[in-house]
C-alpha positions, 0 to 999 in steps of 0.5 A: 500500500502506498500514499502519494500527494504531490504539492501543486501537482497531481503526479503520482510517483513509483519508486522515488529516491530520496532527494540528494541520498547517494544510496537506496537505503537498507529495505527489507522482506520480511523473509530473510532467515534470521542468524545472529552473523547476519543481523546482530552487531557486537561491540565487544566479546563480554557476554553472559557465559555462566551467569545464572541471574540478572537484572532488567532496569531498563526496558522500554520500546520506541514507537515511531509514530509520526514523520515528517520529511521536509525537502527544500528547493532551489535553482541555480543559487536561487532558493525556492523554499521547501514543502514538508509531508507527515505521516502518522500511524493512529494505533491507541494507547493501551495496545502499545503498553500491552505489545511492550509488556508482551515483548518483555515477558517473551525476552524473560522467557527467552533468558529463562530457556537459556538457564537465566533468571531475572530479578523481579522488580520488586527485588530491584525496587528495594535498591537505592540505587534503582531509586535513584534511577527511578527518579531520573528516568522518564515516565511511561509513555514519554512523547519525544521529538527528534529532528535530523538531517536527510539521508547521507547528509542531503542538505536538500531534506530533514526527517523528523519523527514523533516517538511514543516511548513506553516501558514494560511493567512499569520500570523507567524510561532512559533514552538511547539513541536510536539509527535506522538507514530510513529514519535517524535521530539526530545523535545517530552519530554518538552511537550507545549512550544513556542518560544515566550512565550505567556502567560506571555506576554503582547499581551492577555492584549493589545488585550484584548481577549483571545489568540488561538495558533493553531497548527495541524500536518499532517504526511503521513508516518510510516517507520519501520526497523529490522536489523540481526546479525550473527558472519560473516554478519548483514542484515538490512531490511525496510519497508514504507506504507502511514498512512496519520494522524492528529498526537496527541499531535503535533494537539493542541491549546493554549488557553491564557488569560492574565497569564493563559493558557490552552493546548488541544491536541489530545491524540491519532491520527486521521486517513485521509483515501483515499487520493489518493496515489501512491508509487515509489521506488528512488535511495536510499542511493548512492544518497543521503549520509548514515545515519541522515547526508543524510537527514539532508543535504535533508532538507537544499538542498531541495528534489528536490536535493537529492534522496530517497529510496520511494515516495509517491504520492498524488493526490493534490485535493483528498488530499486537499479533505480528508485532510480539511474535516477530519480537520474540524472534528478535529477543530470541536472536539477542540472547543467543547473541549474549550467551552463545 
């Protein structure tokens, strides 16, 4: 299924490029077979060998709920100003705390299947330590908003995309950096970082187990747009399709054991296939202000304020279905990455 709206014209476009990208990004089937060779990163040789118990402070999933890309014109020297297209998935609240609660009883089953206990979060609440991070972190569901520059750099584009962060079983919020080769966060380029720095801290000390700090990020959306100049006119043409994924890099766990730590991610994305969507074309810019500034007021006035260019949306069991079981795959690859 795809989305097209073109601004001044009425073409339709198969097959667009992104403006100024030098390369096709990374795009999936689905179908590919899953091994930790092909689709786990790792950033060290730290792993769980013979440990029997660990803690999960921190396990929270990323729904990538709107974008936006913004393409600027120009002929010659001459700017001709830029047009922008957003794409939202409507999916409800209550069904993303409950594939994010699925997804984190399916990755303890995984460690248990592998001979690993996890330590209840009662026991964790126990600590001063997990206080403290309870304290700092964000509470669930947190609304972040991140703008970024296009692909391969393009100085003709920006991505920007409106996350709903939500945490399972209520433990807090402490936000990574996500990448994705579609849609980037504007400090894709630090790699791993956390806003409460875990490894040099006392927390793996004071628990005595190694520390699991889980992130996995579902985006739904690639939008893609061209722009053509001439001396007199520019046309900007757009274009949305669902591509429903677990985003590499942005899918990870921290793995921290006193000072030491170790980070596997995915490298490339996994795919979530028949989810059930359907697409409706919204009431676009007039409603909802120009450029990155619109949707940044998106993300702090909430989606029902403010109208898109296209929705998505999803039929919540069949999402919940396919998202949870392609999530255990997923968990299920990042163990065996950790232990194997």
């Amino acid at each position: 299924m795809q989305l097209h709206l073109s601004k001044f014209t009425a073409v339709l476009l198969a097959g667009l490029i992104l403006a100024g990208c030098g390369s096709a990004p990374i795009k999936l089937t689905g179908n590919e077979p899953l091994t930790v060779k092909d689709f786990v990163e790792i950033d060290d040789d730290y792993k769980l060998a013979g440990v029997k118990r660990v803690a999960i402070p921190n396990f929270f999933v990323q729904f990538v709920r709107d974008e936006t890309i913004e393409v600027k014109a120009s002929y010659g020297m001459v700017a001709r100003g830029s047009e922008s297209y957003t794409v939202q998935t409507r999916v409800d609240d209550a069904t993303l705390q409950n594939v994010a609660d699925k997804l984190y009883a399916d990755f303890v089953g995984e460690l248990k299947a592998v001979g690993i206990e996890v330590m209840p979060i009662s026991e964790m609440d126990e600590n001063k330590d997990f206080q403290t991070i309870r304290k700092e972190g964000r509470t669930s569901p947190f609304v972040e908003t991140a703008i970024s520059g296009g692909m391969k750099g393009s100085k003709n584009e920006k991505l920007n995309g409106v996350s709903v962060l939500v945490s399972a079983q209520g433990l807090p919020i402490n936000v990574i950096p996500a990448i994705d080769k579609i849609w980037l966060t504007p400090s894709a380029k630090d790699g791993f970082k956390m806003s409460l720095n875990m490894a040099s801290g006392t927390l793996p000390r004071t628990l005595k187990v190694p520390l699991l700090n889980v992130r996995m990020t579902v985006s739904m959306i690639a939008a893609q747009g061209t722009t053509s100049s001439s001396a007199y006119s520019s046309n900007w043409k757009f274009k949305a399709e669902p591509y429903p994924r677990f985003v590499e890099q942005g899918t990870l766990i921290n793995l921290v054991v006193d000072g030491d730590d170790n980070k596997f991610s995915l490298s490339k994305p996994i795919v979530i296939k028949d989810i059930g969507v359907t697409g409706s074309e919204g009431k676009g810019t007039g409603a909802r202000g120009s450029g990155l500034f619109g949707l940044l007021e998106r993300g702090v006035r909430g989606a029902e304020n403010m109208e898109a260019d296209a929705y998505f949306d999803v039929d919540a069991a069949q999402f919940t279905a396919r998202t949870t079981a392609r999530g255990k795959e997923v968990s299920h690859l990042l163990v065996q990455a950790m232990t194997k």
